[in-house]
N, C-alpha and C positions, 0 to 999 in steps of 0.2 A: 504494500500500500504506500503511493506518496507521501511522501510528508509536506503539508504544508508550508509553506514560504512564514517569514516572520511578517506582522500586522506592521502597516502602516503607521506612522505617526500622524494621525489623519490635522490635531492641531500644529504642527509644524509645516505642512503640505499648507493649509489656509491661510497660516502666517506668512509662510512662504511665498505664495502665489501675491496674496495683496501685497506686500512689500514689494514684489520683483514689478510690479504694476506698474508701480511708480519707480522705482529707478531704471525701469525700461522706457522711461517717457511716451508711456502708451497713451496716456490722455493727449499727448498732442499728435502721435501718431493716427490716433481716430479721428482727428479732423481733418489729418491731410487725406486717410481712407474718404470720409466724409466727403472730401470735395469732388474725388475720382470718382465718386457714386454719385453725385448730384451731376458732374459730367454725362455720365452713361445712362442718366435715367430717362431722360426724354427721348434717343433714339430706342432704349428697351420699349418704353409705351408705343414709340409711333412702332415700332414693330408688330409688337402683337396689335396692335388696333390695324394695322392694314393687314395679316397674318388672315383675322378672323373678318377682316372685311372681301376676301379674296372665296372664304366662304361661306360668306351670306350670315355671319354671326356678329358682324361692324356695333350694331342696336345696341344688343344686349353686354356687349366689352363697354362700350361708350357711358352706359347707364353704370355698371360694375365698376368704373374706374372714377368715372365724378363722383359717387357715393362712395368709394374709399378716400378720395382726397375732401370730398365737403366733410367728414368727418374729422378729419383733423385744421382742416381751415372752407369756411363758406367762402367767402374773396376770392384764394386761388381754387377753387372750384368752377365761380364764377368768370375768371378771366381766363383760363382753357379751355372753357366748354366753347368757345365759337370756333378754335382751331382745330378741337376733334371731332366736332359735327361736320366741318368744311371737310377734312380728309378723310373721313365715313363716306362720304357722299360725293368723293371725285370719282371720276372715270375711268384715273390714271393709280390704281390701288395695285397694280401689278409692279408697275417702275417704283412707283413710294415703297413698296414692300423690300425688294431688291433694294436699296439705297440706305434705306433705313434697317436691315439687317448690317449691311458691310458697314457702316458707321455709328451700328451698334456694339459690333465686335471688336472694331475697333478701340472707342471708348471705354467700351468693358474690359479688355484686355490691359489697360491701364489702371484701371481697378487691382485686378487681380495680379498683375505685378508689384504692385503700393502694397497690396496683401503678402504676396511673398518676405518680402522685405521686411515688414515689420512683425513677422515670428520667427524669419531668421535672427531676427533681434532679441527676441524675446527667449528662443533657444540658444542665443546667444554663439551663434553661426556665422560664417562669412559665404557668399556666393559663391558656389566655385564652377558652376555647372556651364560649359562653353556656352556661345548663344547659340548654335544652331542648334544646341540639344534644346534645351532655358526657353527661347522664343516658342518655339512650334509646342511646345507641352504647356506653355502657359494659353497661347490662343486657342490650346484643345481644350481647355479646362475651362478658358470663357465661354466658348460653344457650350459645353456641357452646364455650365453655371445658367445661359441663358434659356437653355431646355429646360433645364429642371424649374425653373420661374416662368416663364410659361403655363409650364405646366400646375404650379400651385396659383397662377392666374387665373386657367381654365376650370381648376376648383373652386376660384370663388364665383365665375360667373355662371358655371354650371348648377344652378340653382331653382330653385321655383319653376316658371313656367316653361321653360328648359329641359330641365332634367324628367319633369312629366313628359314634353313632349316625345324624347329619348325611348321613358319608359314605355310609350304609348308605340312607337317605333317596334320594339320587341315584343310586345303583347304584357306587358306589364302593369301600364299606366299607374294608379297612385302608388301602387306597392312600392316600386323604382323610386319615385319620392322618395319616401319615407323611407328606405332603408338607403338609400343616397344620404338624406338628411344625416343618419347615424353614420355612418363609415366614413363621411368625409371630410371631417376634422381630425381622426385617427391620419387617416391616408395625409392631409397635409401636413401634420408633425412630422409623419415618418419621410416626407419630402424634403422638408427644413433639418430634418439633423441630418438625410445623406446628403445634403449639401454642404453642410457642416464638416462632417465627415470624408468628403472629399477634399474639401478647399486645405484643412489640418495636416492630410497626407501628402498630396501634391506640391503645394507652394511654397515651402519651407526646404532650404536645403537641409536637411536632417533625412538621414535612413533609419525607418522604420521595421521591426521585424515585420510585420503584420499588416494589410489594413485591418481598421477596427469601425464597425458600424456604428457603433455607441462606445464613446470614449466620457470617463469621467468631467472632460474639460468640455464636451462638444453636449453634453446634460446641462452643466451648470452655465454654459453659454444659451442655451432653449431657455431653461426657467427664467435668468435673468432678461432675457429680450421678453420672453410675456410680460415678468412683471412689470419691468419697465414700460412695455409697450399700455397693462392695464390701467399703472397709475397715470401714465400720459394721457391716454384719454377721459380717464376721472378729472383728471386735474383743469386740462383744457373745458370740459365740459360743465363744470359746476364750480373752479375757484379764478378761473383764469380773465386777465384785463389786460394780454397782448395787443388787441386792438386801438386800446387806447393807448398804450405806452410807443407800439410798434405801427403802427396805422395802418396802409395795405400793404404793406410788407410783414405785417405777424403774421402772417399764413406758412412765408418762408422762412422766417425766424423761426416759427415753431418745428418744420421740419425738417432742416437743419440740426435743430439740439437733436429728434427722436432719430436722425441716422446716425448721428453722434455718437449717441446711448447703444445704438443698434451696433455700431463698429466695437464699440468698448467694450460690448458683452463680447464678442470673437474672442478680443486681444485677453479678456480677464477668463475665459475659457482654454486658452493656446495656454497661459499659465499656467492652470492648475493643471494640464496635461505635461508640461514640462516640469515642473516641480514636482507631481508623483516618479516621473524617471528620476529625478535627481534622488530623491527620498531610495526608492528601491536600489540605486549603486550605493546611496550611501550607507546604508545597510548592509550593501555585498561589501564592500571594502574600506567603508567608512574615510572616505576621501573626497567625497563628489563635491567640494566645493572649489579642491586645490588644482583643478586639470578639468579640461575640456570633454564632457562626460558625453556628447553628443556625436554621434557619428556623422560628417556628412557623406553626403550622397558620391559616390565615385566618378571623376568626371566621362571616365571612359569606359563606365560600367552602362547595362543595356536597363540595369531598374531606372526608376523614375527616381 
């Protein structure tokens, strides 16, 4: 029979993780994440809105995306809604699709570079991966980042009179609802942690033994963007006077800080996954503070 491993110091991994937080100057590293995400977020939108305009689904994406952003701001809800009505409704949703993909991968790709970089930081890593290896695995990884968001798009717009219709498609009708209703808020969790869980493996030069579906750091990265995400819209909704202080610009003000919060969950996530390694070597040889406990990736080796 195995023997078990010795237990974690699970209070020294917590101390651990929030101190290295901060002297990994992650807070300001989430706002330069932050701005590469506000870069790439409008060719992701005009994407999928010409995506689902190409078939016949433009309406229902148009309605689904004003009603997640009126939620965090009425203003900029209002003042996009004339340019996503205008490009639902061109002719030309085949060339805007094409255009607004490559200059969505583009911009994302810059994203998910800014990402690399700053858990190589935080694993406390140097780049060492050639570019022709480095480039093409990171633009594979924005392709895939952009599928999988997509795809938790099509979860939210896949809803109500929708997803009966679907059901009604298959011989299902209200059942398809309702058991839609249940399953897919599981299905979109387990979308956001393998994204999670991809971005953790991939963009950091550090070798991995494994990948890991659910890593400790890539949970307490989910819980912290819900909550954050839940007291952000309590707060906006019942204590908040950005308006006044911010006038039409608190719409961007306000989403701003919550991608902010949204990068800082990653980066205080990428920690506690890298301080449980530290903790587990420093337990095998009690050293792991004094030498470089991370392996990086080989530049002439065929892993990722």
């Amino acid at each position: 029979m195995r023997r078990a491993g010795p237990r974690l110091n699970r209070v020294r991994i917590v101390k651990g993780a929030l101190r290295r937080l901060l002297d990994d100057e992650c807070l300001d590293r989430a706002a330069g994440l932050s701005f590469y995400a506000l870069l790439s977020a409008a060719p992701a939108i005009l994407a999928m809105v010409s995506l689902l305009g190409v078939v016949g689904e433009a309406e229902s994406t148009t309605k689904a995306v004003l009603s997640l952003v009126h939620g965090v701001s009425a203003e900029a809800a209002a003042a996009i809604r004339p340019f996503i009505v205008e490009l639902t409704e061109s002719s030309s949703a085949g060339v805007t699709l094409i255009g607004s993909l490559l200059l969505a991968i583009w911009s994302s790709s810059k994203y998910i570079g800014a990402l690399g970089r700053a858990l190589n930081a935080v694993y406390r890593v140097e780049e060492t991966r050639p570019y022709w290896k480095f480039k093409p695995l990171m633009l594979l990884m924005t392709v895939v980042t952009l599928i999988v968001l997509a795809a938790l798009g099509l979860l939210l717009v896949l809803s109500g009179p929708i997803a009966e219709t679907l059901g009604e498609l298959i011989g299902m009708g209200a059942v398809a609802l309702l058991i839609w209703n249940v399953v897919r808020w599981p299905v979109f969790v387990f979308f956001v942690m393998l994204l999670i869980a991809l971005l953790y493996y991939v963009t950091p030069n550090v070798r991995q033994p494994k990948f890991r579906w659910v890593s400790l750091g890539a949970f307490v990265a989910l819980l912290v963007l819900l909550a954050v995400s839940a007291c952000f819209v309590l707060y906006i909704n019942n204590f908040s006077s950005y308006n006044v202080t911010y006038g039409s610009i608190g719409g961007v003000i306000v989403g701003l800080a919550w991608v902010w919060m949204v990068n800082l969950s990653l980066l205080l996530g990428a920690e506690f996954d890298a301080e449980i390694e530290r903790e587990r070597q420093r337990q095998s040889d009690g050293d792991a503070d004094r030498r470089n406990q991370f392996r990086r990736r080989a530049a002439n080796s065929a892993a990722l």
